[in-house]
C-alpha positions as CSV (number, residue, x, y, z in Angstrom):
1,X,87.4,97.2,152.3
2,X,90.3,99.0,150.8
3,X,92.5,96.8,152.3
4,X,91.1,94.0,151.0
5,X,91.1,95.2,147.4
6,X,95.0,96.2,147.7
7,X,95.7,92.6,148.9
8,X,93.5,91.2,146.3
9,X,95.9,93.3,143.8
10,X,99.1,92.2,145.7
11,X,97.6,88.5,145.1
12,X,97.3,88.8,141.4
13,X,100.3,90.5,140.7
14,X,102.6,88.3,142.7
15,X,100.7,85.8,141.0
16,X,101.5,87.3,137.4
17,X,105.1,87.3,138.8
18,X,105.5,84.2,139.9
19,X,104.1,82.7,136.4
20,X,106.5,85.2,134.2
21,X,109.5,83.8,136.4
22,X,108.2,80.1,135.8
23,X,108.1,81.0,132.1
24,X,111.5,82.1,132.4
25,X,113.1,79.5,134.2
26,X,112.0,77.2,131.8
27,X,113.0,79.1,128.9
28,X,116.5,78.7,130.5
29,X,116.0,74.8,129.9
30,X,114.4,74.4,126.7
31,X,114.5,78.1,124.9
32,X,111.3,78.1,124.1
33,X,110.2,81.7,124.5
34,X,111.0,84.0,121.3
35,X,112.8,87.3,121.9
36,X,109.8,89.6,121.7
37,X,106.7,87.3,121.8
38,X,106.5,86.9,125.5
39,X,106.9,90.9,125.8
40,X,103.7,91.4,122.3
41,X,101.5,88.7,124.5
42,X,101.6,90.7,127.4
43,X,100.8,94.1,125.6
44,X,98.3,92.6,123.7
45,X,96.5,90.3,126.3
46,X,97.5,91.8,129.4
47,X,95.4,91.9,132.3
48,X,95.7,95.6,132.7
49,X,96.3,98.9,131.0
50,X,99.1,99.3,132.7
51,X,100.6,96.0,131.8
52,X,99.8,96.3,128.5
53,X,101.6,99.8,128.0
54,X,104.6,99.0,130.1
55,X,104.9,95.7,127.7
56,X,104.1,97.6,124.8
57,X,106.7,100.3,125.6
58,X,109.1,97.7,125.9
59,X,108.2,96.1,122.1
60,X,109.0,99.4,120.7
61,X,112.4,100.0,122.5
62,X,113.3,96.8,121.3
63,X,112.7,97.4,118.0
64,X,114.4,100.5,118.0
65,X,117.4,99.7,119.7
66,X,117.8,96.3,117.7
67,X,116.7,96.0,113.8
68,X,116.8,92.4,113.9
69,X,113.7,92.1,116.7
70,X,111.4,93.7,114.3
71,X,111.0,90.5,111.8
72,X,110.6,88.4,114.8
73,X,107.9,90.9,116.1
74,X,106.1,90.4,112.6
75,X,106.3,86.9,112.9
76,X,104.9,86.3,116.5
77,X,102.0,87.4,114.7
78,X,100.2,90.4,116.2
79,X,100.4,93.2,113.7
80,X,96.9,93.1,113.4
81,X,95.9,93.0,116.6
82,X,98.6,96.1,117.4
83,X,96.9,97.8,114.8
84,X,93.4,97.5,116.0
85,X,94.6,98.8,119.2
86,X,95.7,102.0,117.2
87,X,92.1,103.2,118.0
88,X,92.3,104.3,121.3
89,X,91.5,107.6,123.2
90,X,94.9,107.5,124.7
91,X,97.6,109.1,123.1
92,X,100.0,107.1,124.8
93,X,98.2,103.9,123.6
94,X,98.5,105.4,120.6
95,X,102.3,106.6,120.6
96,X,103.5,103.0,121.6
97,X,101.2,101.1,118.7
98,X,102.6,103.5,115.7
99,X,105.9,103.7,116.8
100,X,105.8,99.8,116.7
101,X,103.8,99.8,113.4
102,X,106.4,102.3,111.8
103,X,109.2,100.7,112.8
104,X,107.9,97.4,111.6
105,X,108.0,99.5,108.1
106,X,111.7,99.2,107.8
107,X,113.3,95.7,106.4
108,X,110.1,92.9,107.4
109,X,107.7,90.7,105.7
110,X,105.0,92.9,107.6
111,X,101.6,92.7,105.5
112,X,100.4,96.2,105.6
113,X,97.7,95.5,103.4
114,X,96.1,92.8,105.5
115,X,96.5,95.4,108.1
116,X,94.6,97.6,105.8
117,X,91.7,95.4,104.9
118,X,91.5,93.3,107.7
119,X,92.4,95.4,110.8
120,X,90.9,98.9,109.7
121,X,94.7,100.4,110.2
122,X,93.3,103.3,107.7
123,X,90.3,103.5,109.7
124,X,92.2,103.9,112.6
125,X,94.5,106.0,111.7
126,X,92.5,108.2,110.9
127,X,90.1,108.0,114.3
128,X,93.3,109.2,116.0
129,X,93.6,112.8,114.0
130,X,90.2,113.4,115.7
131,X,91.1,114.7,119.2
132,X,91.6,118.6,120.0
133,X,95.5,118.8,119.8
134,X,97.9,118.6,123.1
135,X,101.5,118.0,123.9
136,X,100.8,114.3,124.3
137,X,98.8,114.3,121.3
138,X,101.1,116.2,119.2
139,X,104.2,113.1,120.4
140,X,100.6,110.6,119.2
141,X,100.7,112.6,116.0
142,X,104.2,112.6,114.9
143,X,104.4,108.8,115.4
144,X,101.2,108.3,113.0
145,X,102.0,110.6,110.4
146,X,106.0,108.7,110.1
147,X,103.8,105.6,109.8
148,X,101.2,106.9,107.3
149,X,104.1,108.4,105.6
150,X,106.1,105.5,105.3
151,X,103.5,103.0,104.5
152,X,102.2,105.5,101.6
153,X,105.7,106.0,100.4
154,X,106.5,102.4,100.3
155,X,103.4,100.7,99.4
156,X,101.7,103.6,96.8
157,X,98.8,101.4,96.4
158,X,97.8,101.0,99.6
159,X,97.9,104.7,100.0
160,X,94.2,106.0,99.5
161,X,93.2,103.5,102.9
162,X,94.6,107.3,104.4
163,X,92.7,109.9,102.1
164,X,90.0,110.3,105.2
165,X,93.0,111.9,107.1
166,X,94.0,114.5,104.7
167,X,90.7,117.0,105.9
168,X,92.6,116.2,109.2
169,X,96.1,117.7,108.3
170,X,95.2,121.0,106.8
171,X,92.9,121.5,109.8
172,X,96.0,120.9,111.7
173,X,98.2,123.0,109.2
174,X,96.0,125.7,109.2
175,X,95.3,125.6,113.5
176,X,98.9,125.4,114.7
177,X,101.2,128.5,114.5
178,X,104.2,128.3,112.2
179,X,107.3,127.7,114.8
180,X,110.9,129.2,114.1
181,X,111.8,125.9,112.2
182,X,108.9,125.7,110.3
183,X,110.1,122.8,108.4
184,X,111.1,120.5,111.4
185,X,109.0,118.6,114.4
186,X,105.2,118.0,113.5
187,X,104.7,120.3,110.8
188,X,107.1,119.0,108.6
189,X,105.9,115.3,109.3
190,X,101.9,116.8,108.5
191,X,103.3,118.3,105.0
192,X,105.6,115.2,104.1
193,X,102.3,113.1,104.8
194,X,100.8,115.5,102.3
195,X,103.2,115.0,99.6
196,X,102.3,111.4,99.7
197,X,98.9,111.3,99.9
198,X,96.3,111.6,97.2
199,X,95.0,115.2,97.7
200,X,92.1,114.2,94.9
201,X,91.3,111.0,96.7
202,X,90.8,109.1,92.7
203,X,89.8,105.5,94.6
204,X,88.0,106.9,97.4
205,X,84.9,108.0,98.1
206,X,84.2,112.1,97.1
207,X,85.0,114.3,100.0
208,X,81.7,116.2,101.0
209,X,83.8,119.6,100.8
210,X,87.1,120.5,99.6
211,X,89.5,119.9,102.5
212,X,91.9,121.5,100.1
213,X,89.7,125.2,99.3
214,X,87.0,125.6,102.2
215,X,83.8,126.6,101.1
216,X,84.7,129.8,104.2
217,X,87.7,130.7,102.5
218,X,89.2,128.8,99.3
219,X,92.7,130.2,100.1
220,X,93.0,129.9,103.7
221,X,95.1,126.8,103.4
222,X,97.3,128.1,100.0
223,X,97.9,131.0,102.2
224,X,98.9,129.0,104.9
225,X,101.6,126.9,103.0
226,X,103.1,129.8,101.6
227,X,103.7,131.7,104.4
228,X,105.6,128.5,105.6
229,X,107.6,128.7,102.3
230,X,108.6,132.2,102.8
231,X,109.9,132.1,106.2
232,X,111.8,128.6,105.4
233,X,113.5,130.3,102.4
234,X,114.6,133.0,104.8
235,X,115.8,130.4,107.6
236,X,117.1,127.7,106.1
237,X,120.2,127.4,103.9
238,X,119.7,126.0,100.3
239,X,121.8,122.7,101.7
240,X,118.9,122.0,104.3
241,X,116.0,123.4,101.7
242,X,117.1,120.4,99.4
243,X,116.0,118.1,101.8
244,X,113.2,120.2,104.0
245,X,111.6,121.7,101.5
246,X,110.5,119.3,98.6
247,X,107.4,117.7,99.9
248,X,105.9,121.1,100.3
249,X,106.9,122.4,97.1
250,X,105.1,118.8,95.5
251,X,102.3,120.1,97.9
252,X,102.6,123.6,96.4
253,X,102.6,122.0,92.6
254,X,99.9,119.1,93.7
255,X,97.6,121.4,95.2
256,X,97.5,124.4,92.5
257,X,96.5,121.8,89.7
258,X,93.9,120.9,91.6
259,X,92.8,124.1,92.8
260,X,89.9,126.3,90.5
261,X,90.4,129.7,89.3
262,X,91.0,131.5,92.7
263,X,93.3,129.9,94.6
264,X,95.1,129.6,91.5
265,X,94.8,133.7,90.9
266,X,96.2,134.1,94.6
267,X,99.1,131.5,94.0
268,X,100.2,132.9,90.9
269,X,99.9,136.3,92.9
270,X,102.1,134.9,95.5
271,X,104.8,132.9,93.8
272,X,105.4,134.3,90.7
273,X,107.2,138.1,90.7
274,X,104.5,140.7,90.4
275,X,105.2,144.4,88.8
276,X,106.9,146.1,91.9
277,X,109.5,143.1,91.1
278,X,110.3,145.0,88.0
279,X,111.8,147.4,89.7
280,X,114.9,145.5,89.7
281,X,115.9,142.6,87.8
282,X,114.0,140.3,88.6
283,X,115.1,137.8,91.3
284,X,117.1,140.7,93.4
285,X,114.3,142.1,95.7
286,X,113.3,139.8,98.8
287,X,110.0,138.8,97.6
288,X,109.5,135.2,98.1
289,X,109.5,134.3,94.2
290,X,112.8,136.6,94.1
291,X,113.9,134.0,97.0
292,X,112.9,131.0,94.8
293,X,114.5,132.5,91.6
294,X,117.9,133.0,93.6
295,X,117.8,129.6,95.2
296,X,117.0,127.8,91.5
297,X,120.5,128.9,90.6
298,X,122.2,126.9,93.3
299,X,124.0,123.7,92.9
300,X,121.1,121.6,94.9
301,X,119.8,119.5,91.8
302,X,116.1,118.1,93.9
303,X,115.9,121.9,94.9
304,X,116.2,123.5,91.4
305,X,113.9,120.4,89.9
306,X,111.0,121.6,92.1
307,X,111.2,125.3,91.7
308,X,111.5,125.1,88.2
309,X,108.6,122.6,88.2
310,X,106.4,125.0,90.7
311,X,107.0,127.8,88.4
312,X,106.5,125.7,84.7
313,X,103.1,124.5,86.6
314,X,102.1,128.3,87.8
315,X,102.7,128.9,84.2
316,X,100.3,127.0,83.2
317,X,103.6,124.4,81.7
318,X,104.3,126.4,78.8
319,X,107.7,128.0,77.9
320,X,106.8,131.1,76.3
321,X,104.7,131.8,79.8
322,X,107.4,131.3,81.9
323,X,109.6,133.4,80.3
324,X,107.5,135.7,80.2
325,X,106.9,135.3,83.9
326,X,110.3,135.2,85.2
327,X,112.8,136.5,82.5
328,X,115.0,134.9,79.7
329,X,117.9,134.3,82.0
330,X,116.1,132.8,84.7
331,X,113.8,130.7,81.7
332,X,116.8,129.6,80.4
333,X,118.1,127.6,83.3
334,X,115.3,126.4,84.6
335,X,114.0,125.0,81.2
336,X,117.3,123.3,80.8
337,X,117.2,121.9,84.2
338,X,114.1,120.4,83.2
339,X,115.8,119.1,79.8
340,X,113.7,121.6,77.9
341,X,115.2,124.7,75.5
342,X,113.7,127.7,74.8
343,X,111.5,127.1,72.1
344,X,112.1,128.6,68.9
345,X,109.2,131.4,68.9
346,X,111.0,132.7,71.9
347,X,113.5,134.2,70.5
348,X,111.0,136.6,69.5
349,X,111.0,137.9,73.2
350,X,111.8,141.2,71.6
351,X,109.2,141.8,69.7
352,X,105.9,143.8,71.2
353,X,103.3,142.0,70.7
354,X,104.4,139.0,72.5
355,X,105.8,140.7,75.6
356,X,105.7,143.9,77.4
357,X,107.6,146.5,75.6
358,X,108.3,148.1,78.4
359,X,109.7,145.2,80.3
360,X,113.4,143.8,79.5
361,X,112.7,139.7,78.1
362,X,116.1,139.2,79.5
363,X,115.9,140.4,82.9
364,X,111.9,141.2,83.8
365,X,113.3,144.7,85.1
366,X,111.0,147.7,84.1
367,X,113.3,149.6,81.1
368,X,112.6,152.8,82.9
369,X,113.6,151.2,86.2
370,X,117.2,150.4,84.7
371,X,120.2,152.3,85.9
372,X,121.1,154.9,83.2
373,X,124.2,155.3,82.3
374,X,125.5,158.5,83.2
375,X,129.3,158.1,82.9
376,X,131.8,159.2,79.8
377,X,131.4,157.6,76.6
378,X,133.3,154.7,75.9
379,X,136.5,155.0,74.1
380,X,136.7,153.4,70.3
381,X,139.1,150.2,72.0
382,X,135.9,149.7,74.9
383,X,133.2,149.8,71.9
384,X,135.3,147.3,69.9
385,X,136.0,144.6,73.5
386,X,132.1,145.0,73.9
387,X,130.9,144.0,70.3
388,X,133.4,140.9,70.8
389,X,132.0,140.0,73.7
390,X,128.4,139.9,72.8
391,X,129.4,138.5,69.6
392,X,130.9,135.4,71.8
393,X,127.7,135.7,74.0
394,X,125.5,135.7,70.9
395,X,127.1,132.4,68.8
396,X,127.5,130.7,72.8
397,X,123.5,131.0,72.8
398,X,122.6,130.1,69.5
399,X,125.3,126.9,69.9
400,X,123.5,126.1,73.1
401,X,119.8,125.9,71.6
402,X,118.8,129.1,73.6
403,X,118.8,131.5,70.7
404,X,117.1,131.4,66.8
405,X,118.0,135.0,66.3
406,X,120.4,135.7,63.7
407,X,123.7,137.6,65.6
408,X,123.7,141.1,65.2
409,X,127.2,141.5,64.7
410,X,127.4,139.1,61.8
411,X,123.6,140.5,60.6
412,X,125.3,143.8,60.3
413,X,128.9,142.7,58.4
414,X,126.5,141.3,56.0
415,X,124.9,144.0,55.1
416,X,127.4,146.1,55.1
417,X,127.1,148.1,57.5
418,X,130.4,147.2,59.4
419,X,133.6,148.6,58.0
420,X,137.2,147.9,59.4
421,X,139.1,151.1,60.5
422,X,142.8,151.4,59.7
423,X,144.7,152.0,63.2
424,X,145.4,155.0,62.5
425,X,141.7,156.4,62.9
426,X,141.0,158.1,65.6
427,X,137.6,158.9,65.2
């Protein structure tokens, strides 16, 4: 009996041979095969799962290797049909069908929202975050989030057909642990897919409970996120972090304008510098908002844009907060950086009953923290280099929108107070 069936199998696939070499012999005489629709027939329509991976496989290596074959895969005409197949137990069914889909993203006429509407590509999608988690599910994964990633990015409207999926990531997010690179391989493809999504869901139906704040713990993924943060700030350089990090600081900003009054406590807890800061001026310990201070100051313009927006949001976007929050000198830059000066009532940082008297406005350090001077008094020609300088300092501020205090120095010779010595004092 065995016999018989492997003969019967020899038959049909001599057979299937035979009429692929018949199709190609002719092809030689009369070019009538296009490039890739021979290879999408037989992954679509073959006979066997086999067949149809092993075609299917092929499809995708074309269109990686060659940019051109991906408008003529469009136009053979089975982009919905691939993206019906995206439903599928298999992950290696899977695999192939996004990676084509994804690649099909870049420079074609494909119509992802007929996809959408007429082929269930959401739906799909989102069928495939179901499965418990393996390695071949994890390679599955990372080639649907680059597609719902890319189709969201590109085509914003179409973008809430993957709003069932986002329960999906966190779950993920909040399963996996966070590897050395935290922000490469499939976590960084589940929080880019994040930052593109619509973490509200506005068009879609209400979700039953918050994916964002489980009713079990309502910080469990905020806590999650930032621990992510906290180790990429200490691995990555600020050249890579202007890159690897901005979809999860949007994430970060996204999520805590959504969140209610708890999660927004325990992110305000997290990210913005709390009173053992103070010890120092603030931005010089390790803590992570010390980390996100430091790197706000480098020369990464996307990277400065969404720390200061991170910490204007945890500030509830008012200036007086945030420089409260973080300092004068860090407030200063990342206002400007944000095209916003210090508003006028700010230069009142001084006075008590707007800020902490016992905190410095200009540095958030504790004023019984600061170093004391413990050294000889300064000579009459150091006193005199010092009052220029801040007298510089003072009109530079005031020039640059920063300041609406009056300059002490000048405050002073106008009263009367300030007197100039002959040289020959020598008190």
């Amino acid at each position: 009996m065995n016999m018989e069936v492997r003969a019967l199998q020899g038959s049909e696939k001599l057979q299937q041979v035979t009429e692929l070499i018949g199709l190609l012999e002719k092809d030689l005489k009369d070019k009538s095969l296009k490039s890739p629709h021979l290879l999408t027939k037989y992954g679509v329509n073959g006979d066997t799962v086999d067949i149809r991976c092993a075609a299917l496989r092929c499809v995708a290596n074309a269109l990686l290797l060659d940019p051109e074959m991906r408008q003529l895969f469009v136009e053979t005409g089975y982009g919905g049909r691939i993206a019906e197949m995206l439903k599928s137990d298999s992950s290696e069914d899977e695999m192939v069908t996004s990676r084509i889909l994804f690649l099909s993203t870049y420079d074609t006429t494909m119509d992802f929202e007929d996809l959408i509407n007429n082929h269930s590509l959401g739906e799909n999608v989102n069928y495939s975050g179901k499965k418990p988690l393996s390695q071949m599910d994890e390679l599955a994964l990372t080639d649907t989030l680059k597609l719902i990633f890319n189709v969201s990015k590109l085509y914003p409207d179409l973008a809430a057909a993957f709003a069932p999926s986002i329960p999906y990531i966190f779950k993920i997010i909040s399963r996996i642990d966070i590897p050395e690179k935290p922000l490469d391989g499939l976590l960084s493809y589940l929080i880019n897919c994040l930052s593109t999504l619509d973490l509200e869901n506005k068009k879609g139906k209400p979700f039953e409970n918050s994916p964002l704040f489980p009713t079990f713990n309502q910080n469990c993924n905020v806590d999650k996120l930032i621990n992510i943060l906290d180790q990429a700030t200490s691995l990555y350089s600020p050249s890579d972090l202007e890159t690897k990090a901005i979809p999860l600081l949007h994430s970060l900003i996204a999520i805590y304008e959504l969140a209610p009054d708890g999660p927004r406590k325990y992110m305000e807890w997290l990210l913005l510098p709390e009173d053992n800061d103070r010890s120092r001026p603030i931005g010089q310990s390790d803590t992570l908002s010390s980390k996100l201070l430091k790197l706000s100051t480098a020369p990464y313009a996307n990277l400065k844009t969404a720390i200061c927006e991170l910490m204007f949001t945890l500030s509830g976007k008012n200036a007086e907060n945030l420089t409260k929050n973080i300092g004068y000198g860090f407030a200063a830059g990342l206002l400007a950086s944000r095209g916003m000066e210090i508003p006028q009532t700010a230069g009142e940082a001084f006075a008590a009953e707007k800020f902490d008297p016992e905190v410095n406005p200009i540095t958030g350090q504790r004023w019984d923290a600061e170093k004391q001077d413990t050294g000889p008094p300064m000579t009459k020609e150091e006193k005199e280099r010092e009052a220029e300088r801040l007298f510089v300092l003072f009109e530079r501020a005031k020039a640059n929108g920063l300041l609406n205090v009056e300059n002490p120095v000048t405050q002073a010779l106008q009263e009367g107070r300030l007197q100039e010595l002959p040289d020959s004092d020598s008190d």
